[in-house]
N, C-alpha and C positions, 0 to 999 in steps of 0.2 A: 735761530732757535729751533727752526722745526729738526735741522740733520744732530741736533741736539738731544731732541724729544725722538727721535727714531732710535737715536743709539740708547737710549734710555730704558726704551719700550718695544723691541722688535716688533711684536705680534700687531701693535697700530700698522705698521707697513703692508703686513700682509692682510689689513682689513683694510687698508685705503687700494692695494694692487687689486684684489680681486673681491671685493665689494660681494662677499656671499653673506654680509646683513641684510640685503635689500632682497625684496621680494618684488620682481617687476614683469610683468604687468601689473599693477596694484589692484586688489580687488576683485580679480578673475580667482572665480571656483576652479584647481586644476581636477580635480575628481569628475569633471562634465568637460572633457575632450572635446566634444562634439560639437557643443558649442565654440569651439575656437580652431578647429581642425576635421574636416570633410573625413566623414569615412574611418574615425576613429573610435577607440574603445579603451577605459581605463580598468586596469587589471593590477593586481599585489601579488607579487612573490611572497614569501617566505623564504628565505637563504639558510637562515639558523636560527634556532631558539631564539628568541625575542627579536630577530631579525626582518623586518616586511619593507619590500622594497616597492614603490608604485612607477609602472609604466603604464606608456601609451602604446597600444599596437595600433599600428594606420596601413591601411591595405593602399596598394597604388590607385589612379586613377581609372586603370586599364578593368580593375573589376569593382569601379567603384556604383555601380549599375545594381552588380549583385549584393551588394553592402548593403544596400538600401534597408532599412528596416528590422536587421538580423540582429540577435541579442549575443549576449556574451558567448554563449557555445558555440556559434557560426564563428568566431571569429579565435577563438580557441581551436578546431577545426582547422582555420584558415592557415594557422600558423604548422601543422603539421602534413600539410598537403606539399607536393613538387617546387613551387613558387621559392626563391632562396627569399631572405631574411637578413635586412639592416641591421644593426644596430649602433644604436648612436650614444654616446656617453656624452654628458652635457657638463657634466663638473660635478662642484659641490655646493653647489650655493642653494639646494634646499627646494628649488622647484625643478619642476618640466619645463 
C-alpha cells in the first residue's frame, strides 16, 4: 500500500526523504548561537523586499581569544578584514 500511497501523493515522499518538518534540536533558541556554538554571532540579511535571511558567523578558533566578549560590530568588522570566509548552506529544512 505504501508505493500505492506515494504514487498517489508525491509530495509525502519528499517529506519522508528529507524530513524539513522537523525542527531538530528540539527546543534550542537558534537566535543565541552562542550558546550552542563557541565564538558565534547571529545576524539577518535582508536579500529582497520581504526577504530576511538568518545566519551564523563563527570566527575560527585561532581568534577565538579575541572574540571574547565583542558584540555584533566586532564581528561585522571581522567579516570584512584579510581572513577568507566559509560558507555553508545547510538545506531547507527551516533551521541553522
Amino acid at each position: 500500500s505504501v508505493p500505492f500511497l506515494i504514487r498517489l501523493f508525491p509530495s509525502v515522499l519528499t517529506k519522508f526523504v528529507f524530513l524539513n518538518f522537523l525542527a531538530f534540536p528540539f527546543f534550542v533558541d537558534f537566535r543565541r548561537p552562542e550558546l550552542l556554538v563557541n565564538n558565534t554571532i547571529n545576524l539577518y540579511l535582508t536579500t529582497e523586499p520581504g526577504v530576511t535571511v538568518g545566519i551564523w558567523h563563527t570566527v575560527p578558533d585561532s581568534r577565538a581569544a579575541e572574540a571574547q566578549g565583542k558584540d555584533q560590530r566586532w564581528y561585522e568588522e571581522a567579516l570584512a578584514d584579510a581572513h577568507p570566509v566559509i560558507i555553508y548552506l545547510h538545506g531547507n529544512g527551516g533551521t541553522r
